[in-house]
Phi, psi and omega in degrees: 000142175279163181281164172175151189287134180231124152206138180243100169296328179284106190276103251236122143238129199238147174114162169299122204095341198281345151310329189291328221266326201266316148321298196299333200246341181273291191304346169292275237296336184256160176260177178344309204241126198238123171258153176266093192266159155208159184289221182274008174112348178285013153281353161278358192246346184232025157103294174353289227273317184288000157257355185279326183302284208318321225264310201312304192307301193320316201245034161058048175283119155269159182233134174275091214258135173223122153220176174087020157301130242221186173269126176090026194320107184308158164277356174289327199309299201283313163316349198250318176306304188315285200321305175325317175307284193286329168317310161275354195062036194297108197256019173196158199228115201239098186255121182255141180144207167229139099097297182288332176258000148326301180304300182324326151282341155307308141003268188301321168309296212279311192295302006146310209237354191233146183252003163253158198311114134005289170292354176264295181337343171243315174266336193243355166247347183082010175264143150251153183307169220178332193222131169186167172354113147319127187201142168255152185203131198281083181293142179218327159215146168238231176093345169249001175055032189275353183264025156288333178206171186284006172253168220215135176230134187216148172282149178230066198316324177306306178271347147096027204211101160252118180204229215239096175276143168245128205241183166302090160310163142296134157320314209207154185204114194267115177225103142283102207279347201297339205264010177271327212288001122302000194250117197345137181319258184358239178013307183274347205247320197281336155300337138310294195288346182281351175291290195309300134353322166299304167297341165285324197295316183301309175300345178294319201312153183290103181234151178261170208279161204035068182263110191294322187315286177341295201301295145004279159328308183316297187296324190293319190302304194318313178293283152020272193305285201319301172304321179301309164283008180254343166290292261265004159263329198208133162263328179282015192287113137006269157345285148322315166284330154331274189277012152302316163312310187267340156336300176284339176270285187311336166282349183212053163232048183050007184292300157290344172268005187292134180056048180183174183248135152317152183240258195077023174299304156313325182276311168337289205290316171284350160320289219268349166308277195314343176279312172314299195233169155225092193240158191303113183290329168272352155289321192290318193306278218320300180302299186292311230288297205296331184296343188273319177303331189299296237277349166245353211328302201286344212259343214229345180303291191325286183341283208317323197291298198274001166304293183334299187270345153275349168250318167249028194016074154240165203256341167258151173271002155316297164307306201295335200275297154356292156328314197271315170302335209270311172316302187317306194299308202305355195235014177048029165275181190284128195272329186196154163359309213252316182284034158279333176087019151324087167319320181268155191297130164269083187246178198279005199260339177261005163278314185300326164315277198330263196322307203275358108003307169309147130293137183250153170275094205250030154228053206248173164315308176216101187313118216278171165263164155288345146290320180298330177313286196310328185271027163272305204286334170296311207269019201252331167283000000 
């Protein structure tokens, strides 16, 4: 294994209830003023907010409301948290959500303590940000693992550009799994799969052999796959959406990358979809993932052959890839392009956007061109 430094900063209350118990030991620490970050309301409708408002009073909070984060968070999105921020004085940033409102408030925490633009300090000088808002964060859906770490994915509508800020983790991070169980098969199933995709990508990622980091990926995907299918008999099992939670924790709290490079190509490619359009990102994985996997086979068979025999006990990765589309249908996800359901047209000439866009990855099996981008997203239609 190559070397590297491990520290997991995010203090995890996992289980039913663990907001009351994650206040009480957390929220002393901070002053007065709670911005209340949130999505389109539906935690207002299922009972979340009036209990986060209430357990927020107990410990003599006033709250501040950002609401109407959106999926795909924009980067106007994230300036208008920030104004909101300095504007109240906030003296802690609380994101009830899934994956988009998180990133976002990570985002604004960071932006929120620095007087230059977040994205040129990062793109164009190449310094990142060290400091920001103190903030926690309240998973209601999960599968992307954004309350693990300090990275951050934002749409940059100006630029035509979605992609990865690295921003402010969380302090303290609440996964009730009780706090999933609205939220829509679809929704929960394709957010799984953005687990699963993770742990694949990661696994791709360049490691020497026998790499614990590997066995580790192996096991998060095999668990994934077990659950996905245990909703899809009981979508309320508890239980399932439990480890489907930590599931998901575990894919993106650094844990599998320790001592090895990364792949991400695929999240790469459905980033810049997703700048484009605005179709559902663990639905855009679901599509883009097997064809891309076909599409390295050769550069990738030892990974795939033991993807194959440990997550879909197949004996080739011929087969095991095989699988994997057969799981996609099974899980009533999207097979190709056009059943993303996009208000905007998917045609090849915004396919040709898309690819030449792409960030490409050079540390994957094999590094891609921006053509091999564009026939992968042709063979996805």
């Amino acid at each position: 294994m190559k070397t590297f430094n491990y520290s997991y900063p995010v203090n995890v209350y996992f289980g039913k209830g663990s907001a009351k118990t994650a206040f009480s030991n957390e929220l002393k620490k901070y002053g007065s003023k709670v911005l209340l970050a949130y999505g389109g309301g539906s935690i207002k409708n299922n009972g979340i907010y009036d209990e986060i408002v209430s357990l927020l009073k107990e410990e003599n909070k006033e709250v501040i409301e950002f609401n109407g984060i959106m999926s795909n968070p924009t980067y106007k999105k994230v300036q208008e948290g920030v104004e909101l921020v300095k504007k109240e004085k906030i003296d802690f940033i609380l994101a009830v959500g899934g994956g988009s409102v998180i990133d976002c408030c990570k985002v604004i925490s960071s932006q929120a303590v620095i007087d230059e633009d977040i994205w040129d300090l990062e793109y164009v000088h190449g310094k990142f940000p060290t400091e920001g808002i103190p903030m926690g964060a309240i998973v209601t859906a999960s599968g992307t693992g954004a309350e693990m770490n300090g990275g951050a994915v934002i749409t940059h509508e100006e630029k035509n550009w979605k992609g990865g800020i690295f921003a402010s983790t969380a302090d303290f991070a609440v996964l009730d799994p009780a706090y999933t169980l609205t939220v829509p098969s679809m929704q929960v199933l394709s957010g799984a799969f953005d687990t699963l995709s993770h742990a694949l990508e990661t696994y791709l990622g360049n490691s020497d052999q026998d790499n614990v980091s590997d066995d580790v990926a192996l096991a998060i995907m095999k668990n994934t796959v077990v659950n996905m299918r245990r909703l899809l008999k009981d979508i309320n099992d508890e239980q399932a959406r439990s480890n489907l939670m930590w599931d998901s924790a575990m894919a993106e709290n650094g844990i599998l990358k320790c001592g090895r490079q990364t792949d991400f190509q695929v999240h790469q490619i459905e980033h810049q979809l997703g700048a484009f359009t605005d179709c559902n990102h663990g639905q855009g994985l679901a599509v883009i993932q097997p064809v891309y996997c076909y599409h390295i086979l050769n550069d990738a068979r030892e990974k795939l052959t033991r993807f194959a025999q440990v997550v879909f006990d197949q004996k080739t990765a011929e087969e095991g890839l095989e699988a994997l589309q057969n799981f996609i249908k099974e899980c009533h996800l999207p097979t190709t392009l056009p059943e993303l359901k996009s208000k905007v047209e998917i045609t090849n000439d915004l396919l040709k956007k898309v690819a030449d866009t792409t960030n490409l990855i050079k540390t994957n099996p094999r590094t891609l061109t921006k053509e091999e981008v564009y026939d992968i997203l042709l063979e996805c239609m």
